[in-house]
Structure formats: structure tokens, C-alpha cells
MMTF fields as JSON, N, C-alpha, C and O atoms, coordinates in Angstrom:
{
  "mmtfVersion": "1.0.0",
  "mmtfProducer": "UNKNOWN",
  "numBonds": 459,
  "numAtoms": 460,
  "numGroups": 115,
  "numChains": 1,
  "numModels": 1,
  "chainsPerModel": [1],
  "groupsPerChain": [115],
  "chainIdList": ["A"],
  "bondAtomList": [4, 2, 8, 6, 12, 10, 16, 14, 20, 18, 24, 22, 28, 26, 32, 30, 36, 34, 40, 38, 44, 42, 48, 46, 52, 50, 56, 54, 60, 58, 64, 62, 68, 66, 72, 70, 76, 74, 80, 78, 84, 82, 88, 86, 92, 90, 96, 94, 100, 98, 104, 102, 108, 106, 112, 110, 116, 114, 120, 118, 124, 122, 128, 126, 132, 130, 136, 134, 140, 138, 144, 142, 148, 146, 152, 150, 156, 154, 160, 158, 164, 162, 168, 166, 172, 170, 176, 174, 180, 178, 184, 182, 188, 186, 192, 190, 196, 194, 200, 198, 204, 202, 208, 206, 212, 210, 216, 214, 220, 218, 224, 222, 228, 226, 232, 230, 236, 234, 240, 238, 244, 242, 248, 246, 252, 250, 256, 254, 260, 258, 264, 262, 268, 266, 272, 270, 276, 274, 280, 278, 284, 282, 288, 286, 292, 290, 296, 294, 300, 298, 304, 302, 308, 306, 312, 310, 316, 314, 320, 318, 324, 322, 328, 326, 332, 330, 336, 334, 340, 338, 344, 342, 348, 346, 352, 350, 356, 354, 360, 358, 364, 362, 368, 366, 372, 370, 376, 374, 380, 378, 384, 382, 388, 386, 392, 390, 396, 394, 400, 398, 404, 402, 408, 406, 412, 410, 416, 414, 420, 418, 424, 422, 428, 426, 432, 430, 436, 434, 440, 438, 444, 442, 448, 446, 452, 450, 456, 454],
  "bondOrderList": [1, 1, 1, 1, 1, 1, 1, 1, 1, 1, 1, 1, 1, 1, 1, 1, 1, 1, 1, 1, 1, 1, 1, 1, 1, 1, 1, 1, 1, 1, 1, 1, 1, 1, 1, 1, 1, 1, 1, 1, 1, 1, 1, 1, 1, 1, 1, 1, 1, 1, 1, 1, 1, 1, 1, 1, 1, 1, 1, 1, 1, 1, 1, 1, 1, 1, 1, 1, 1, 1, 1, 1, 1, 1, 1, 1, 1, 1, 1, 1, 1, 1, 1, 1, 1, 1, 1, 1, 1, 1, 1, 1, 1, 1, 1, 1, 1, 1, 1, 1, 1, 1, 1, 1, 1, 1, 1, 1, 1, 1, 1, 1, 1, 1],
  "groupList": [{"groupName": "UNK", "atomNameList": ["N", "CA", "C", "O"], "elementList": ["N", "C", "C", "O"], "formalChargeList": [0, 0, 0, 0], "bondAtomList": [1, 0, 2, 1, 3, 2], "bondOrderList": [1, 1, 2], "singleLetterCode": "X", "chemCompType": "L-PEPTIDE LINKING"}],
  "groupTypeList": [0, 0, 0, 0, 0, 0, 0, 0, 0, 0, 0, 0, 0, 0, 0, 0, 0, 0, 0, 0, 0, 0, 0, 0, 0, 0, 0, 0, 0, 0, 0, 0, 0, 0, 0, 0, 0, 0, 0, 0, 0, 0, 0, 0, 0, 0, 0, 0, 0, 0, 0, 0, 0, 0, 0, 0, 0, 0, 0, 0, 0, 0, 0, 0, 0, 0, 0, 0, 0, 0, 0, 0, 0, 0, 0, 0, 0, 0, 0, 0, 0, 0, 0, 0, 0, 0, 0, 0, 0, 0, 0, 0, 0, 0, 0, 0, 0, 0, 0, 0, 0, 0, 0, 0, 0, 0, 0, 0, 0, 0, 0, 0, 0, 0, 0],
  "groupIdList": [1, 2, 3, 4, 5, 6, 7, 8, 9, 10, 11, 12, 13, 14, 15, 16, 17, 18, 19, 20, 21, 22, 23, 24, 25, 26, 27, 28, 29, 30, 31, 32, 33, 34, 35, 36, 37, 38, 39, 40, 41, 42, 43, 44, 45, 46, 47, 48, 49, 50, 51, 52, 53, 54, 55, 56, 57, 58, 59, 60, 61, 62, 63, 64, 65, 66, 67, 68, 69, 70, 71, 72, 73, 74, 75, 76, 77, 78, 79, 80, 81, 82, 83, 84, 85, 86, 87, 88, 89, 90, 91, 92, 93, 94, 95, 96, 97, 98, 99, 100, 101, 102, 103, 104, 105, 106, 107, 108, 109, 110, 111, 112, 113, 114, 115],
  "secStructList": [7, 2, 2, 2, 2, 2, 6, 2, 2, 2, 2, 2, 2, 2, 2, 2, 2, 2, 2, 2, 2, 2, 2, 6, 6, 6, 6, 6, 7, 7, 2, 2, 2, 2, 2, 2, 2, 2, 2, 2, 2, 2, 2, 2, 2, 2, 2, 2, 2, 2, 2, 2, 2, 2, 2, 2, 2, 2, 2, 2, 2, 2, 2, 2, 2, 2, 2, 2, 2, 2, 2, 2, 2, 2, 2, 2, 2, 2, 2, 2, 2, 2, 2, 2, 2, 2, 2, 2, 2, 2, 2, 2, 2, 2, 2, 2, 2, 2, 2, 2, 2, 2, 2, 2, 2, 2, 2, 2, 2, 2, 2, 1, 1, 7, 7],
  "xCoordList": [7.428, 7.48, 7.657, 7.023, 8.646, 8.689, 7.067, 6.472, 6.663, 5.672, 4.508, 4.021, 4.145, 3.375, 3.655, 2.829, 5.164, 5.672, 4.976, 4.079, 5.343, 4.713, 3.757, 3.614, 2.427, 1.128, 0.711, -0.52, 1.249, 1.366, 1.638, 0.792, 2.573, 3.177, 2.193, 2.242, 1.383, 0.417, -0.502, -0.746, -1.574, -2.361, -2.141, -2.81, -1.102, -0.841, -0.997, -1.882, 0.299, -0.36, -1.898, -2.34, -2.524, -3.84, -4.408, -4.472, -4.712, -4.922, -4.504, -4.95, -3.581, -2.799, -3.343, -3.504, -3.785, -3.488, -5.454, -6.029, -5.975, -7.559, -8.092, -9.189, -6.938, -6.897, -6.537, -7.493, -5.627, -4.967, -5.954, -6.37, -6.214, -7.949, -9.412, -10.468, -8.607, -10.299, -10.185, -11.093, -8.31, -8.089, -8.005, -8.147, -7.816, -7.459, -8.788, -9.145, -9.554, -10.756, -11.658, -12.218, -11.509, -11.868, -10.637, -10.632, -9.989, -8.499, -9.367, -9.851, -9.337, -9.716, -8.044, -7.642, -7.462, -6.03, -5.593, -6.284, -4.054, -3.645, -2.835, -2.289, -2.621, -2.387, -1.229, -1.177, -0.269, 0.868, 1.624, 2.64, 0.804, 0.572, 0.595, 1.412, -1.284, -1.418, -0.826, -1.103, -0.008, 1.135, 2.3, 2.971, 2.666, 3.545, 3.26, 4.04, 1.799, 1.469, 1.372, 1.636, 0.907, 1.009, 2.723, 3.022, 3.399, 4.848, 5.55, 6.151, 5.303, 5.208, 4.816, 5.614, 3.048, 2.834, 3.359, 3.847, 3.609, 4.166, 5.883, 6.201, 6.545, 7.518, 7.738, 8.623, 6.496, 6.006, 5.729, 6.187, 4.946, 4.732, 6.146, 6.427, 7.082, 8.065, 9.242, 10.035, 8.824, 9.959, 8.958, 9.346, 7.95, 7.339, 7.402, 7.358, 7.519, 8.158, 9.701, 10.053, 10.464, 12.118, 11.772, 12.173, 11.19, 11.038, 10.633, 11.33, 9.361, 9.201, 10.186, 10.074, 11.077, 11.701, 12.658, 12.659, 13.492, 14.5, 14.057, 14.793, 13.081, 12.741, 12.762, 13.305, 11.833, 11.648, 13.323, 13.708, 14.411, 15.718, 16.291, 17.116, 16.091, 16.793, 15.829, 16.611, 15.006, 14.163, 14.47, 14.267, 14.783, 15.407, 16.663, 17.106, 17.127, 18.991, 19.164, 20.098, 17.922, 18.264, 17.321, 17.157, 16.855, 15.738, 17.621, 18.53, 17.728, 19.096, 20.381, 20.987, 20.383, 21.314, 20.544, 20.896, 19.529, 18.654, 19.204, 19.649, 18.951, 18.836, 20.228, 20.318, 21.555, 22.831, 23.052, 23.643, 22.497, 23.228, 22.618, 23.401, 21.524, 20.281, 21.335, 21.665, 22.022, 22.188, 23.687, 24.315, 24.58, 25.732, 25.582, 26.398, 24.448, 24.196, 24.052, 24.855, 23.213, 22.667, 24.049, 24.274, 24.835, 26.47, 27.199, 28.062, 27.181, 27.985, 27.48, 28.309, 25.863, 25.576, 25.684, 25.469, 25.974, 25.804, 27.324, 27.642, 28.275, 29.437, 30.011, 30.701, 29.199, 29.471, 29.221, 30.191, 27.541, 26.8, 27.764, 28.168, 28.258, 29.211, 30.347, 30.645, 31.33, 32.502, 32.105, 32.652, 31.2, 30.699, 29.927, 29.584, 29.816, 29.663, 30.814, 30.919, 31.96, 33.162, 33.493, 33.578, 33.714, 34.477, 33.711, 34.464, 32.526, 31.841, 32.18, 32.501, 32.122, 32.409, 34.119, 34.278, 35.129, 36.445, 36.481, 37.419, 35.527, 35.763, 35.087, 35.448, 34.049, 33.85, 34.209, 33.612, 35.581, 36.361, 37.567, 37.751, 38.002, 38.866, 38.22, 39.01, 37.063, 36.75, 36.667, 37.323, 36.181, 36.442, 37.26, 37.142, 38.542, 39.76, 39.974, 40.03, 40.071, 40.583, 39.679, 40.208, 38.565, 37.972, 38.924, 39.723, 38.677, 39.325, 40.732, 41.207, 41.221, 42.595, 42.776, 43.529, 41.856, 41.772, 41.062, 41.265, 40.027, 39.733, 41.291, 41.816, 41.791, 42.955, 43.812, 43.908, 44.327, 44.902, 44.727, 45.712, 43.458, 42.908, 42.66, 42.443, 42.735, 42.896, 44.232, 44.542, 45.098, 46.661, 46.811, 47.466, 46.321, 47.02, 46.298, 47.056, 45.086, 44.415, 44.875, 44.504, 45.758, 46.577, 47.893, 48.386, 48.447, 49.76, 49.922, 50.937, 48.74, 49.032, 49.176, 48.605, 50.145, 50.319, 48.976, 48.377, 48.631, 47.541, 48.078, 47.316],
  "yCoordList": [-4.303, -5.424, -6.704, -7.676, -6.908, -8.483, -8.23, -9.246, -7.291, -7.075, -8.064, -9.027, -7.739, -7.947, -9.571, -10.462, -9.668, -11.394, -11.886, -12.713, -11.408, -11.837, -12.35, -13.525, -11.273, -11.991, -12.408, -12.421, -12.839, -13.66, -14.965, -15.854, -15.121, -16.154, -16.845, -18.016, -15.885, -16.307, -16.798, -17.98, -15.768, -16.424, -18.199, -19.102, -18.316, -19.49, -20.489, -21.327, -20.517, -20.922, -21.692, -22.834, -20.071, -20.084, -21.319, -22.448, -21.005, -22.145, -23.057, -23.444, -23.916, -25.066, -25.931, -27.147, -24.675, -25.443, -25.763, -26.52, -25.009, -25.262, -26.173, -26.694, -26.524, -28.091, -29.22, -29.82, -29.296, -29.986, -30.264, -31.34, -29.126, -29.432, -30.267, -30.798, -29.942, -30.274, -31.888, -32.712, -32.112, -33.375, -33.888, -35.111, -33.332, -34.576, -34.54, -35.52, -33.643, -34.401, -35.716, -36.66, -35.298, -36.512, -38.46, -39.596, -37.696, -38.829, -39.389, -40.502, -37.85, -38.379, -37.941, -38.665, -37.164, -37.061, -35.69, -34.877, -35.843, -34.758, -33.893, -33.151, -33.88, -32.753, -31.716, -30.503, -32.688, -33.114, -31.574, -30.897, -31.541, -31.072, -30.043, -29.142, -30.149, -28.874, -27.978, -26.783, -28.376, -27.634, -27.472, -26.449, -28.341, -27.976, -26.29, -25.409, -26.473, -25.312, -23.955, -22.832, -24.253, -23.401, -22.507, -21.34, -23.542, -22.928, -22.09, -21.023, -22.925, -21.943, -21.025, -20.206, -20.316, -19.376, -18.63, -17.776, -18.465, -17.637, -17.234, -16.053, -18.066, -18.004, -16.867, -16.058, -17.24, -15.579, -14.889, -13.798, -14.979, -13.475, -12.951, -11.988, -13.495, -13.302, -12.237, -11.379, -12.882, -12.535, -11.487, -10.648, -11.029, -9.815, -8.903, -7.768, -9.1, -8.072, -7.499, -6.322, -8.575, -8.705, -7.239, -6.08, -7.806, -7.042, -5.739, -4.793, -5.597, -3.944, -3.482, -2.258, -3.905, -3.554, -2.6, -1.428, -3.949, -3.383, -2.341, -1.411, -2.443, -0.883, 0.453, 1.492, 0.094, 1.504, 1.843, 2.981, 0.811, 1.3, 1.71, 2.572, 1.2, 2.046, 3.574, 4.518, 3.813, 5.152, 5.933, 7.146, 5.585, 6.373, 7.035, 8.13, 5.968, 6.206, 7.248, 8.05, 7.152, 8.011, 9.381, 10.339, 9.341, 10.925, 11.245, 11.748, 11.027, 11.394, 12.321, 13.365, 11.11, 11.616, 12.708, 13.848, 12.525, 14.242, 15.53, 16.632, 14.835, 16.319, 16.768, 17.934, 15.973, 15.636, 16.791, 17.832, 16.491, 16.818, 18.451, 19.296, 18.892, 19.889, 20.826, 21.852, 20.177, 21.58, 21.433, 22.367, 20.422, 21.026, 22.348, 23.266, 22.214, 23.233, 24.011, 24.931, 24.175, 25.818, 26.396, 27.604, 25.554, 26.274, 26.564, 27.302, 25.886, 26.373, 27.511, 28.385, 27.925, 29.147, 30.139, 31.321, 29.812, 30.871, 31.427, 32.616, 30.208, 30.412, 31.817, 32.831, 31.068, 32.129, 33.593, 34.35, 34.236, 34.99, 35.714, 36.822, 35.033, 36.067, 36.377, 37.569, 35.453, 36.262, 37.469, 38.504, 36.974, 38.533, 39.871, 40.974, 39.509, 40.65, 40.915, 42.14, 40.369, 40.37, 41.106, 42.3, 40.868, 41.477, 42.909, 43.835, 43.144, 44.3, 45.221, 46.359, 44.696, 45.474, 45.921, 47.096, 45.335, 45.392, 46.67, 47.467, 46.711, 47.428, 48.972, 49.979, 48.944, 50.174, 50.912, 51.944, 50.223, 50.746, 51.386, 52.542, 50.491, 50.825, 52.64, 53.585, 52.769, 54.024, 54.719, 55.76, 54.526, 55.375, 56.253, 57.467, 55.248, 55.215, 56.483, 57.649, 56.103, 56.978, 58.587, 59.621, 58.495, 59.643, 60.264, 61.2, 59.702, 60.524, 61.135, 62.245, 59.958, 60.734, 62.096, 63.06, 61.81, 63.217, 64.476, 65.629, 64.056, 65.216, 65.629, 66.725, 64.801, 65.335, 66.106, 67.333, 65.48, 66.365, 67.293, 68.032, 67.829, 69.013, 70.136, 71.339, 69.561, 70.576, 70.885, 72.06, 69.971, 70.017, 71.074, 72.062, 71.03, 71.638, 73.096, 73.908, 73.692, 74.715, 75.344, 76.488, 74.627, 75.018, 75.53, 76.456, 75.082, 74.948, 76.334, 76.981, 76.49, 77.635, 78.734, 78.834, 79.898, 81.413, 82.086, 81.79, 83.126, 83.932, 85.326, 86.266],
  "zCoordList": [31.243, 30.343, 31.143, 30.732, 32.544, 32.732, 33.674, 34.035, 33.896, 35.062, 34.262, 34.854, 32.941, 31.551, 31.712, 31.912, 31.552, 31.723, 32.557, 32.395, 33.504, 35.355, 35.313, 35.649, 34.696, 34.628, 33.811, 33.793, 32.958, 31.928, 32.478, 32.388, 32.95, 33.77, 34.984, 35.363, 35.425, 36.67, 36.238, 36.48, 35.192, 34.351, 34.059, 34.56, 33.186, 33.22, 33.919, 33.744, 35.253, 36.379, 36.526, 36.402, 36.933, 37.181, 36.53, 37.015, 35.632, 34.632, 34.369, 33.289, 34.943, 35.192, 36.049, 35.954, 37.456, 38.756, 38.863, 39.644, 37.942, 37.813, 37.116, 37.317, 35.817, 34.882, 36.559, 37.05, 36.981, 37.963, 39.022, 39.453, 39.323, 40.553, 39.85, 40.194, 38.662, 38.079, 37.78, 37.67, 37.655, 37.191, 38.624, 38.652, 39.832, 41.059, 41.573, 42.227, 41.411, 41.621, 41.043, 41.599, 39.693, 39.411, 39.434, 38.96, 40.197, 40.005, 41.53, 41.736, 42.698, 43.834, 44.558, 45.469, 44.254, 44.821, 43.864, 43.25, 44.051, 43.731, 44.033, 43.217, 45.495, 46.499, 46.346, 46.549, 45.891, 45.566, 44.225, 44.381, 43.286, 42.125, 42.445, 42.257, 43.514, 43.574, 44.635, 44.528, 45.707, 46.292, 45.134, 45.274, 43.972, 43.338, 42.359, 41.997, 42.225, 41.053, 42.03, 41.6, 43.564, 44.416, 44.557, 44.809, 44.301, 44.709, 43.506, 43.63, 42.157, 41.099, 41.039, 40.585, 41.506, 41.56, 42.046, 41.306, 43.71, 44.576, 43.595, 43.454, 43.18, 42.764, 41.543, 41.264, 40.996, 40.046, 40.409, 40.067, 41.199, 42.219, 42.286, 41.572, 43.084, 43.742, 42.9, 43.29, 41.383, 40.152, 39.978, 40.792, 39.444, 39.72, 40.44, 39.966, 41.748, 42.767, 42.604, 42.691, 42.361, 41.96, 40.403, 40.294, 39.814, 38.644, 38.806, 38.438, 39.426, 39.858, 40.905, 40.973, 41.728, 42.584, 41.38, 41.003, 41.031, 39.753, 38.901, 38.572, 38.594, 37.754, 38.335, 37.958, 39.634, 40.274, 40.729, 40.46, 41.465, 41.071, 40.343, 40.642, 38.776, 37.869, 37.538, 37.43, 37.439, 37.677, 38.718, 38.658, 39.361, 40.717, 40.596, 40.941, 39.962, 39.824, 38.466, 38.454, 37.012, 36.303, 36.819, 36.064, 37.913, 38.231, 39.138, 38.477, 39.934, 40.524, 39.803, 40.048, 38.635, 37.57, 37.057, 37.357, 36.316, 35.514, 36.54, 36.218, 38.117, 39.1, 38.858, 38.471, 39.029, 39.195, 38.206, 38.495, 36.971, 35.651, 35.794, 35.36, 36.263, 36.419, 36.842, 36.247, 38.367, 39.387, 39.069, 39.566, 38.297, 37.543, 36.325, 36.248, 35.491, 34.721, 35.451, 35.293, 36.455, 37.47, 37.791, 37.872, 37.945, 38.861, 38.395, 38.868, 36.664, 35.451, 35.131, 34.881, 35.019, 34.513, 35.648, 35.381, 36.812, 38.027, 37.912, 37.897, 37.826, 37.633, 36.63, 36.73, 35.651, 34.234, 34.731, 34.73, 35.316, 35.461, 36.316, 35.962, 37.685, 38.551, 37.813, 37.886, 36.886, 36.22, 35.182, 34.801, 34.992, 33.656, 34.778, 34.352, 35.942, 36.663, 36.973, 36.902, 37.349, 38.123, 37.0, 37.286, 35.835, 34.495, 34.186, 33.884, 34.223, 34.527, 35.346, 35.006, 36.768, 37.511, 37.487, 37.819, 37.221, 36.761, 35.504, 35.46, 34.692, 33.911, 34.193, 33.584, 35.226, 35.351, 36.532, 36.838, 37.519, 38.363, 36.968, 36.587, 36.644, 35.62, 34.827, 34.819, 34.37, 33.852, 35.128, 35.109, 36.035, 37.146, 37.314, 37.476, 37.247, 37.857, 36.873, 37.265, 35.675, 34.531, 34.411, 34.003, 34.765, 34.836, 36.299, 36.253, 37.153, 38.229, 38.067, 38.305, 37.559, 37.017, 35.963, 36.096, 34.94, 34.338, 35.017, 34.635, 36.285, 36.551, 37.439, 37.243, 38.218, 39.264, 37.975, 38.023, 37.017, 35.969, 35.525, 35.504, 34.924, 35.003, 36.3, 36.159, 37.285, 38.51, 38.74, 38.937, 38.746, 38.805, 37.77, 38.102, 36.593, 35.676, 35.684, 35.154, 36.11, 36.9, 38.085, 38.345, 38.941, 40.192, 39.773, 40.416, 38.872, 38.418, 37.412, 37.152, 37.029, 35.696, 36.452, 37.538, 35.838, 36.427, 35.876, 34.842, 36.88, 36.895, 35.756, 35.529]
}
């Protein structure tokens, strides 16, 4: 949008400094003007550049943030993914555990009985 301004703004110009040439010619002079409409221009140029500079900074700064926000989600869900294995795996040492114990019980209690 100020880029739109910009040449909007030059246009203008343009057309100023071509009334101005067209008028110091026939004046026979001029020069004056037309270094003034010269310095205006460049000066739009200048705010045009200022202007795309500033944009492509703020585009930069919200692609940063998107990634920022991206690979906080990836580490929250990676996060999540290893405790529900961790809790998995917790629970099937736990049956392990308990199977082994009933088989040692049942042998204990097979060793233990009179013939």
C-alpha cells in the first residue's frame, strides 16, 4: 500500500517536473525548479525503499514467529508422545512384574507342598 503511495507520488512528480520543463523552456530558465522537482523525486524514491524495507521486516519477523510458534507445538507434542510411552512402558513392567510374581508363587507353592 505506501509502495502504491510511492508511485503515486512519483507519477506526480513526473508530471510536475514535465509541466516545469515545458514551462522553463518557454520562460528560457528554470533550473532551479527543476533541481527542486529532481530532489522531490529521489526523496520518493527514497520513502519507497524505507517502505519496502519496513514491510519485508515485519514479514520476516511474523515468518520467525509462525516457525517459533511451529517447533513449540512439535516439542509440546513430542513432549506429550514420550510421557504416554514412558506411562506405557511403566505399566507393562508393572504386569510383568506381577506375572512373575505369581509364577514364583506358584512354584514356591509346588516346592513347598508334601508329596
Amino acid at each position: 500500500m505506501n509502495r502504491v503511495r510511492a508511485l503515486n507520488a512519483k507519477d506526480t512528480l513526473r508530471q510536475k517536473l514535465a509541466s516545469i520543463q515545458n514551462a522553463s523552456t518557454n520562460l528560457g530558465g528554470g533550473m532551479i525548479q527543476m533541481m527542486l522537482i529532481l530532489r522531490e523525486e529521489n526523496e520518493a524514491k527514497a520513502e519507497a525503499r524505507r517502505a519496502d524495507e519496513e514491510q519485508r521486516r515485519r514479514d520476516e519477523l511474523a515468518a520467525r514467529e509462525e516457525r517459533c510458534k511451529s517447533e513449540k507445538k512439535e516439542a509440546e507434542e513430542r513432549r506429550l508422545q514420550e510421557s504416554l510411552a514412558r506411562e506405557e512402558h511403566v505399566c507393562r513392567d508393572m504386569e510383568d512384574a506381577r506375572a512373575r510374581t505369581q509364577e514364583l508363587a506358584m512354584i514356591f507353592g509346588a516346592l513347598t507342598m508334601e508329596p
